[in-house]
Each structure stands twice: as C-alpha cells, then as structure tokens.
N, C-alpha and C positions, 0 to 999 in steps of 0.2 A: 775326816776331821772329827775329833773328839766334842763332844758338847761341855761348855765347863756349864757346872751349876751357882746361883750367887748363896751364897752361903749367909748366914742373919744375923752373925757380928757386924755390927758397928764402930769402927775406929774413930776415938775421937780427935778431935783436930787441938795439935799442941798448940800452947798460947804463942810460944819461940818461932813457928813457922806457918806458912799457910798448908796445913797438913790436908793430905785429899783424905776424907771426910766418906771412909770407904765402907766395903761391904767385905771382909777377909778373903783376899785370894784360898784355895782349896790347893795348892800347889808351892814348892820353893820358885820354879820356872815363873808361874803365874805372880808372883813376888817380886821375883826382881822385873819385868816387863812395868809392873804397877809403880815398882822405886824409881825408876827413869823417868816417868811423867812427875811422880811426885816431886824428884829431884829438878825438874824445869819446874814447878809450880816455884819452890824455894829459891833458886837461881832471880825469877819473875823478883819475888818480894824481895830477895837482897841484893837488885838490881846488878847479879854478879853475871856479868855479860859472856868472860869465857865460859862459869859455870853453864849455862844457857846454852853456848853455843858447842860445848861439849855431851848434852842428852841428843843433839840431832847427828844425822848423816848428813855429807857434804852436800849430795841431791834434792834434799828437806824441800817440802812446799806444806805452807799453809793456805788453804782454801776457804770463803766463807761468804755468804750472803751478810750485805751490808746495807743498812738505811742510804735511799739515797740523795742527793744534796737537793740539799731545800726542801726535807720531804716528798722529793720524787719516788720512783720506781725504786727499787731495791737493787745493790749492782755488787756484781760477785767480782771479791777480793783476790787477786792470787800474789800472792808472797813470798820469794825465796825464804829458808832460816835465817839468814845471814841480816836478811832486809828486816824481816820480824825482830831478832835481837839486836841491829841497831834501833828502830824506834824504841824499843823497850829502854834502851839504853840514854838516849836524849831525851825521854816524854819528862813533860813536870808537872802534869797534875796529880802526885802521890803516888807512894808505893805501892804496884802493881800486886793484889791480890788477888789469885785467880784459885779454889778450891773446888774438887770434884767429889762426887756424891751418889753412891751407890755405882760402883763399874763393874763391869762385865766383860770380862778378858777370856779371851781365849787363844789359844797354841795353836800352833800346826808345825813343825819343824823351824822354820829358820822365821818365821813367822808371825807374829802377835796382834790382836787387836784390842782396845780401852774402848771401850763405849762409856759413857759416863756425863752424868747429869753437872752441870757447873756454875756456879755464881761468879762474878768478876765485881772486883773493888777497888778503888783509887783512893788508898789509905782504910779507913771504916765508909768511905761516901762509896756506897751499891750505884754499877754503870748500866751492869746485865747480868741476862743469864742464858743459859741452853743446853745443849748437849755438845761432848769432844768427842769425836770419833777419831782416834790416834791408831795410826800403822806404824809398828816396828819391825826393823831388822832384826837376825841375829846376826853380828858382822864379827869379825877376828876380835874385834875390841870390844864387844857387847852387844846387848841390846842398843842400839841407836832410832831415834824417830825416823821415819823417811816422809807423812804425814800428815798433818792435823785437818780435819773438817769441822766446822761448827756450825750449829743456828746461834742466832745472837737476836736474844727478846728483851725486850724493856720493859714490858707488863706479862699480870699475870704470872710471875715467878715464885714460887713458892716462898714462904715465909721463913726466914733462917734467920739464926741470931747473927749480929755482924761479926768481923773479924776480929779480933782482937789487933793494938797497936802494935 
C-alpha cells in the first residue's frame, strides 16, 4: 500500500456549506474519496436525507464511544446508516454541522480511508469534537461509506472560528 503524504494547503470552508476544512488531496482518486465525506458533511447541514443516505453503502455502520447516562461509564454506539440518517433527519436542536480538518486519505485498490480531525455544531451552538475515521468502498456506483468511527470530546477542543449560518 502506497503512503499518501498531507500536503500543506489549506481549503477554506465555504460560508454556503459546512466545507471539510482540509489539507489538499495529492491525488484525483484521493479527491473524489475526500468529495463523498464532504458531500455527507453537506447532505448533514441541508438535512437532505436521500442526499445522506446516497454517500453510504447499504451495510454502512457507524461506531463510536459515547457519554454515558447520567454521567456514567462511556458506552459504545453502534448504528446502522439508515438509523444514523433517520435521526439526523427528525433531530431539532439545529442544523447539524459536522466539518473536518486536516485528513489524511489514503488508497489501496477498491479501498480508502479519511482520518480526519472534526468539530460538530447544532446551528453556530459547538456540541463536540474528535477524530472520523471513515472506510470506503469503491462499488459499481462509486466511492460509498461502508464505515464511520469516531472519538467524540467536549473539552479541550481546539479553538476554531464557528460556522457560519
């Protein structure tokens, strides 16, 4: 497997979309693998549910360590896509912005991975932040998610300007 390197542009994040706030793919492959996430980050903020549910594959799983109730032990989340983009779909505490920041992608045949640093926002109101660790496909129809792991912190998050409305 090839090593990608990150390269030291900086993409800025359009005001129109929750743009991932990236580090320039070195690749067209490495590009469009990065357009799939960023196109669920967009789908997120314009609560477009098919959009959403057309960046994943049918087998999609999101996985992730969560706070646990009442402040207990931490308890790991597992999520089909389908279940991930219905909540996304019925939540109402603000449009879901989710931006990623500085990723690191890399190939291997049919293969991709996003590692990628990310803040999450409920309109401009900041919820969290951590890392995405996203696996895709290459399928007849594209790149699709099969995927997502995350940490998800509440302090201690880097300092970022908020999103734009």
């Amino acid at each position: 497997m090839r090593r990608v390197t990150r390269s030291t542009l900086l993409l800025l994040a359009l005001a129109a979309t929750s743009a991932l706030a990236a580090q320039a793919p070195s690749s067209a492959e490495e590009r469009e693998v990065l357009s799939v996430v960023q196109r669920m980050f967009d789908a997120m903020r314009a609560r477009d549910t098919a959009a959403m549910q057309s960046t994943f594959h049918a087998s999609a799983r999101l996985v992730g360590m969560r706070p646990g109730p009442a402040g207990g032990a931490p308890v790991v989340q597992v999520l089909s896509a389908s279940d991930f983009v219905a909540r996304m779909g019925r939540d109402t505490r603000g449009t879901w912005i989710e931006r990623g920041w500085e990723p690191q992608v890399r190939v291997s045949g049919t293969l991709a991975t996003v590692w990628a640093e990310y803040d999450f926002h409920f309109g401009t109101t900041f919820s969290h932040c951590g890392v995405d660790a996203v696996q895709l496909l290459r399928t007849s129809a594209g790149w699709r998610i099969i995927s997502i792991a995350d940490t998800y912190v509440r302090e201690g998050c880097p300092t970022r300007p908020p999103p734009t409305p």
